[in-house]
C-alpha positions as CSV (number, residue, x, y, z in Angstrom):
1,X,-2.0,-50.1,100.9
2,X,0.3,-48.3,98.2
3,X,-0.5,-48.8,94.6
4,X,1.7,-49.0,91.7
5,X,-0.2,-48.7,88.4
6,X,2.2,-49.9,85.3
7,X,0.7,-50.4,81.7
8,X,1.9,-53.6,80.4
9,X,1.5,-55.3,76.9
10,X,0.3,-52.6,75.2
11,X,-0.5,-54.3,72.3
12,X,-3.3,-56.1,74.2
13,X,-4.4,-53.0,75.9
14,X,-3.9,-54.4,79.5
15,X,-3.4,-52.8,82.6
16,X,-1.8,-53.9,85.3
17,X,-1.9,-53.1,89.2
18,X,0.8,-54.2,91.6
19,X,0.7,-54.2,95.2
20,X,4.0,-52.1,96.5
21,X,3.5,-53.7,99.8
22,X,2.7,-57.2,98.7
23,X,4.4,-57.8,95.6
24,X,2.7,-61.7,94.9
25,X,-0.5,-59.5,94.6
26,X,-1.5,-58.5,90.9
27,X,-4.0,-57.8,88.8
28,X,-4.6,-57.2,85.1
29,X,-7.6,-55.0,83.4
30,X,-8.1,-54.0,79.7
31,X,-8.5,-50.4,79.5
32,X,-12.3,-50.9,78.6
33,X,-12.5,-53.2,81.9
34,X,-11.0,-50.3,83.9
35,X,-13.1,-47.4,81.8
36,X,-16.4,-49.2,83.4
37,X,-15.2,-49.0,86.7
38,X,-14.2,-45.9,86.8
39,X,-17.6,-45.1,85.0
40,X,-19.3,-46.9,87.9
41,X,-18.5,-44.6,90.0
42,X,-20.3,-41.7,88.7
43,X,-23.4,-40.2,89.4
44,X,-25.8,-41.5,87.1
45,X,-24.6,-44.7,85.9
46,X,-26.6,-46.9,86.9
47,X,-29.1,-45.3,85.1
48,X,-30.3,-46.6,81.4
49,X,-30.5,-44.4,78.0
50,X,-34.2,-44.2,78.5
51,X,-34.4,-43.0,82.3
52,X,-31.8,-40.2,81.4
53,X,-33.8,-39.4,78.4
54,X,-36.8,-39.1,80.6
55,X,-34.6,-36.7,82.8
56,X,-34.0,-34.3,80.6
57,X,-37.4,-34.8,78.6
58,X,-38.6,-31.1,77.9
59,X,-41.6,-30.7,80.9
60,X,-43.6,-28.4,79.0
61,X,-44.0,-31.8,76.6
62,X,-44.5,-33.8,79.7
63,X,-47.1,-31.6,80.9
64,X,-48.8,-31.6,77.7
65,X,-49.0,-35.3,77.0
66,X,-50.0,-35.7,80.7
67,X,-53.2,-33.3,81.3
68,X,-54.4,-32.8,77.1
69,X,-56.6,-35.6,77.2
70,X,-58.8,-33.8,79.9
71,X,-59.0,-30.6,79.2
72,X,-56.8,-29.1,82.0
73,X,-54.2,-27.9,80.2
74,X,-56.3,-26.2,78.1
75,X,-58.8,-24.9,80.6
76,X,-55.4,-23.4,82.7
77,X,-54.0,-21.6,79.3
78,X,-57.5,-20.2,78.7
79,X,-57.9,-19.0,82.3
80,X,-54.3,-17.5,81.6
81,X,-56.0,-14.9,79.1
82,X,-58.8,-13.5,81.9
83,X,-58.8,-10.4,83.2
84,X,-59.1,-11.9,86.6
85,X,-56.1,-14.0,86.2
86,X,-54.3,-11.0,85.1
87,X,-55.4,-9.4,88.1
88,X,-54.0,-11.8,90.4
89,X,-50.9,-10.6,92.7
90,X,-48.4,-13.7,93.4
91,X,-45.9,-13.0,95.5
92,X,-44.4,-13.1,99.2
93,X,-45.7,-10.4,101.5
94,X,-45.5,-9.4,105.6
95,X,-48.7,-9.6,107.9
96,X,-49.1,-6.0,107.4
97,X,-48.6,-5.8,103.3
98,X,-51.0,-8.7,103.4
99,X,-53.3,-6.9,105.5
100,X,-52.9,-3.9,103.2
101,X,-53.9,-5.7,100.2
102,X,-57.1,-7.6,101.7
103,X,-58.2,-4.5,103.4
104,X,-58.9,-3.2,99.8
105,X,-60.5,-6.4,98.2
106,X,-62.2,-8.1,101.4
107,X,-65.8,-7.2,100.0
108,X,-64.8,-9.4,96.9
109,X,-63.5,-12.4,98.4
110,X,-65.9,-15.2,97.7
111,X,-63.6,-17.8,98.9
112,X,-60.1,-17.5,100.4
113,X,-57.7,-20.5,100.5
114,X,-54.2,-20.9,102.5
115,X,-51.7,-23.3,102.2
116,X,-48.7,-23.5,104.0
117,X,-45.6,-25.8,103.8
118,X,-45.6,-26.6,107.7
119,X,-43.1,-28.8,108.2
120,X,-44.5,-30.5,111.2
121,X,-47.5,-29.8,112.4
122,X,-46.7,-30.7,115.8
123,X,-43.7,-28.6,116.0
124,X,-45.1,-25.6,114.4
125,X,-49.2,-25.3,115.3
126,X,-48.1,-23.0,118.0
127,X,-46.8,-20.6,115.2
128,X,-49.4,-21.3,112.4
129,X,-52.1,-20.3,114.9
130,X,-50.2,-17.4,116.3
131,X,-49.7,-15.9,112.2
132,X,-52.9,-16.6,111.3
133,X,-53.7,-14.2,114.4
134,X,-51.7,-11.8,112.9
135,X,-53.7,-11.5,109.3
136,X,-57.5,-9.8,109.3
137,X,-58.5,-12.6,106.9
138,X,-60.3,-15.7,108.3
139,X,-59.4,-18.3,105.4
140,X,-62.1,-20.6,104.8
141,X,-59.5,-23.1,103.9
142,X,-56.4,-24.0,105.2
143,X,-54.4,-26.3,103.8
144,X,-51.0,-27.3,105.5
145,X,-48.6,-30.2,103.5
146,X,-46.0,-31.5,105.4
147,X,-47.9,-32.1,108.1
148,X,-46.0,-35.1,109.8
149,X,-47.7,-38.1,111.8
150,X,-46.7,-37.1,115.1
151,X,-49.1,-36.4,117.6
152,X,-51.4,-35.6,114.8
153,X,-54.7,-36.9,116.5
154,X,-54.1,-34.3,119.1
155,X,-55.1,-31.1,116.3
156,X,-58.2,-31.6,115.3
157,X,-59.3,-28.8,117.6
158,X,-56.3,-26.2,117.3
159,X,-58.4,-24.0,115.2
160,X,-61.8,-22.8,116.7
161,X,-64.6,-23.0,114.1
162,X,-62.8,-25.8,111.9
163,X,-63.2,-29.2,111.0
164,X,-59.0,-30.9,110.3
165,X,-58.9,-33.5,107.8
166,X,-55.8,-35.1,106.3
167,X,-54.2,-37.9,105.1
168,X,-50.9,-39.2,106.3
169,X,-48.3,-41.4,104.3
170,X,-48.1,-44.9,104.5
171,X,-44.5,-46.0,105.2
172,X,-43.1,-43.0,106.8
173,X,-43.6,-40.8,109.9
174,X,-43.1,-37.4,107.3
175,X,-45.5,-35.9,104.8
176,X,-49.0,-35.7,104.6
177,X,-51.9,-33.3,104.4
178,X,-54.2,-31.6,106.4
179,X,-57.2,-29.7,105.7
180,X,-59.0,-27.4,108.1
181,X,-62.4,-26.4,106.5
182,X,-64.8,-24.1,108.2
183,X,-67.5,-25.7,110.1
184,X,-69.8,-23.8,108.5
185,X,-69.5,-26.0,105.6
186,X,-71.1,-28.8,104.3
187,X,-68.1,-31.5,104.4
188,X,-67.9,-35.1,102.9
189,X,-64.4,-37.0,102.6
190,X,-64.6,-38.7,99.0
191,X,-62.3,-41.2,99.5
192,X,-62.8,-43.0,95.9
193,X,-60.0,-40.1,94.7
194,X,-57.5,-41.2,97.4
195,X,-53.9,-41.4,95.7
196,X,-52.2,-44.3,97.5
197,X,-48.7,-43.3,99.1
């Protein structure tokens, strides 16, 4: 269908739309009725003065007015300021840089923690156990996100020597998290904590 868009009585700011094809066919709009739908169509509109503010809301300030009333924030910014923290080495490394750096520090690691985006747990527990082969550091910890509730009963054993724990979401099939914890550990599931999804 062919539009023909003419402005008519200006005075009353109307627009009008006629139909090429089916000339009986007309519509008028002010301009402010035709601003709003074009307006309609963007991304965001639907959205109120307050949710956009909330978008845009500086996070630092979010952050702040979330965790100051326990003492995290603070207790993060302190640890911050330790030599130990300072120590720390963040960043992405091969099996053999990894391997490198533990080699060095081994004798000083109390407790070691991974976590690991997995995507799928049922696609990809051949390849977690096959990297975790790779690096000379037994993790007492491993914690996977994204584990996915596919099959997921079927991994509790992957890993020799650790107990799988997780928690799956309730209204779709993807996301979740699993724990595997060293047997050696003392391990109780405190379920009074549980954030419902």
């Amino acid at each position: 269908m062919q539009m023909f868009i003419c402005k008519l009585h200006v005075e009353e700011e109307c627009i009008s739309w006629f139909c090429i094809d089916c000339p009986n066919l007309c519509m008028a709009l002010t301009e402010r009725e035709m601003f709003l739908q074009v307006l309609d169509e963007l991304p965001f509109s639907s959205l109120s003065q307050s949710e956009i503010t909330d978008m845009y809301l500086d996070k630092e300030d979010q952050l702040l007015s979330i965790k100051s009333s326990d003492g995290l924030y603070k207790y993060l910014c302190k640890l911050q300021k330790t030599e130990e923290y300072k120590q720390l080495d963040f960043d992405y490394f091969t099996e053999e840089h990894f391997n490198q750096k533990i080699y060095r520090i081994k004798s000083s690691v109390d407790m070691s923690v991974l976590h690991l985006n997995i995507r799928s747990l049922n696609a990809n527990h051949r390849a977690l156990c096959q990297y975790l082969q790779l690096l000379s550091l037994k993790f007492e910890v491993i914690v996977l996100s994204e584990i996915w509730s596919y099959n997921i009963q079927f991994y509790h054993n992957i890993l020799p020597d650790y107990k799988f724990h997780y928690v799956l979401p309730n209204d779709t099939s993807v996301g979740g998290v699993g724990m595997y914890i060293k047997s050696k550990y003392s391990q109780t599931v405190v379920k009074d904590y549980a954030i419902n999804s």
